[in-house]
N, C-alpha and C positions, 0 to 999 in steps of 0.2 A: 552392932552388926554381926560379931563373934559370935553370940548367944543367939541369931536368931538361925544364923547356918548350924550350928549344933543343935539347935530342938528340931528343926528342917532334914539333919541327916539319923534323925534317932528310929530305930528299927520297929516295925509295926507287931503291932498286936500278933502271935499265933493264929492261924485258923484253926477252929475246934474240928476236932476228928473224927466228929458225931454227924458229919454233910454228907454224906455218900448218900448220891440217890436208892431207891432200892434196885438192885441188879439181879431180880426174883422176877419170874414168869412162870404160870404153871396151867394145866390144863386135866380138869377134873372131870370124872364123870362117873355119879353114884352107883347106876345100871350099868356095866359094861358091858362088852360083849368077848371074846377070847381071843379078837384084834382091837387093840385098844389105843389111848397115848401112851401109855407103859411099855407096851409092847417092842422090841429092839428092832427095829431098822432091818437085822438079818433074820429076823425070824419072818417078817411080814414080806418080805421079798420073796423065800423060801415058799412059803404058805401059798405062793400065786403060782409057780413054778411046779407043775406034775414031773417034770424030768430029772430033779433034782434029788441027789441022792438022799438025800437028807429030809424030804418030803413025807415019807412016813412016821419018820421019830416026830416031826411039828405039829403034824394032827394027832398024835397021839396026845402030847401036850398041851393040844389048844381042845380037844375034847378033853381030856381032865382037867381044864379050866375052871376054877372055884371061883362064883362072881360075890359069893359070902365075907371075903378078905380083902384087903386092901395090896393093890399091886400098886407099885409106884418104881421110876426110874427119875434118877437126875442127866440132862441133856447139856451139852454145849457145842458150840463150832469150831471148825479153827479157825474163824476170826478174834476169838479171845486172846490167841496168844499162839504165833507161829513154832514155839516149843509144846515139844507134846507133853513132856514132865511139867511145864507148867499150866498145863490146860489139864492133867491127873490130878494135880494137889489142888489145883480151884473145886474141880469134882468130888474130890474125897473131902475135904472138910465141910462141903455141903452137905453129903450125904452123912459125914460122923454129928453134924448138928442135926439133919433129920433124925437120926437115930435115938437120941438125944433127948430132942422135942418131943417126938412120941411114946419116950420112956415118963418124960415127965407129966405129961398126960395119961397114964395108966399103961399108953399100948405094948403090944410089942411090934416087930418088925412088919409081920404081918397085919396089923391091927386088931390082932383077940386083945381081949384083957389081958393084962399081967395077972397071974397069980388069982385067975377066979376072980376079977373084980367085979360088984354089981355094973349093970347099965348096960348097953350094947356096944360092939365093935365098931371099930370103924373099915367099911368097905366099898369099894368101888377102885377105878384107876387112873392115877395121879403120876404127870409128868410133870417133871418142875427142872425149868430150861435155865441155864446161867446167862446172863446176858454179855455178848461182848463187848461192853463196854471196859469191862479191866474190872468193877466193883468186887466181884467175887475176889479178885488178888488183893487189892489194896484195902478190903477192907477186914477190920481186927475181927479177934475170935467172938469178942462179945454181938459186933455188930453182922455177923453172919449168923448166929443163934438167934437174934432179933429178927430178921426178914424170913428167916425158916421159918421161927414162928408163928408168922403174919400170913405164911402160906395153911399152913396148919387150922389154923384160925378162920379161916375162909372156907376150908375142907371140912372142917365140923363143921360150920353155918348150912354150907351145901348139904351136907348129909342128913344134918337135923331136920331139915326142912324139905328134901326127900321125904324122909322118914314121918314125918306129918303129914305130909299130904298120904302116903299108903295110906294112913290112921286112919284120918278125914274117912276115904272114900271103902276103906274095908265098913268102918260105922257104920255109911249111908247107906252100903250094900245093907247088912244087917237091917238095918231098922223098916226098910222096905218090905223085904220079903217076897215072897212070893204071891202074884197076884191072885185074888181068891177067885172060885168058878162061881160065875153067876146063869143062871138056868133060863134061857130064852124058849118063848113060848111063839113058836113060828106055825102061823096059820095055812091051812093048805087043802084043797077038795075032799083030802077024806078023812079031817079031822085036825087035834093039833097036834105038833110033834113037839118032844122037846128035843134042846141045844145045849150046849156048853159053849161056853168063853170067857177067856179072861176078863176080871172086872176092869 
């Protein structure tokens, strides 16, 4: 009876550390335009507002907008965590693994290559939202690098496949051409005239 209340009160197995759902959300878009997902909260509000003192320096900005590079912002709420020092340090470590991620992929911050590298950049504008769920806090260094990642990863696929379909339809352009003139022979009381039209 002794023996079976001791195997009865014996402590369970750890849970492995590796469950954290992904607490990654992002929203991509290869073509932007110089109001984007990137784009902060106060500039976009700004940019509606003609009264606002500030209103001239934002168009200036949003006309030098380069849709070439890669803009990208990390977002969260205060539902993640009613301290605001802890809802900074979920932000910064996501954004020191984005930094990170994109380094190990060639980029830089902006998405040129590092150092002249062959291939193309990566561009367009990339928000990527922390969820509040708490994931971003509770989870370790490695498994925040791993869902940056996966974001990453997703953002190349979208851009590749941007970037092929241009391909695609600059070819189809080419190989078409311009349609050749064909010479109509249009009948009429004082004889025939000729025409032109596309074939």
């Amino acid at each position: 009876m002794s023996r079976r209340i001791l195997l009865h009160n014996q402590p369970k197995s750890p849970t492995p550390t590796n469950t954290i759902r992904s607490f990654l959300h992002h929203n991509y878009q290869p073509n932007p335009r110089p109001l984007n997902p990137a784009t902060s909260l106060t500039t976009t509000l700004v940019a509606s507002d003609r009264a606002h003192p500030l209103y001239p320096q934002v168009q200036r900005e949003l006309q030098a907008f380069n849709p070439g590079l890669l803009h990208w912002r990390v977002r969260t709420s205060n539902d993640l965590s009613p301290r605001g020092v802890v809802r900074s340090w979920a932000l910064r470590r996501v954004k020191v693994a984005l930094l990170a991620e994109l380094r190990e992929r060639g980029f830089a911050r902006d998405g040129r290559k590092l150092d002249g590298g062959e291939g193309d950049g990566l561009r367009g504008a990339l928000s990527v939202i922390v969820d509040r769920g708490g994931g971003a806090i509770r989870a370790s260094g490695v498994e925040v690098r791993r869902e940056v990642g996966k974001v990453l990863d997703a953002v190349m696929r979208a851009h590749k496949r941007d970037r092929d379909e241009k391909t695609r339809g600059l070819t189809a352009e080419r190989a078409g051409g311009a349609a050749p003139l064909r010479i109509l022979r249009v009948k009429s009381g004082r004889g025939d005239r000729s025409d032109t039209s596309p074939g």
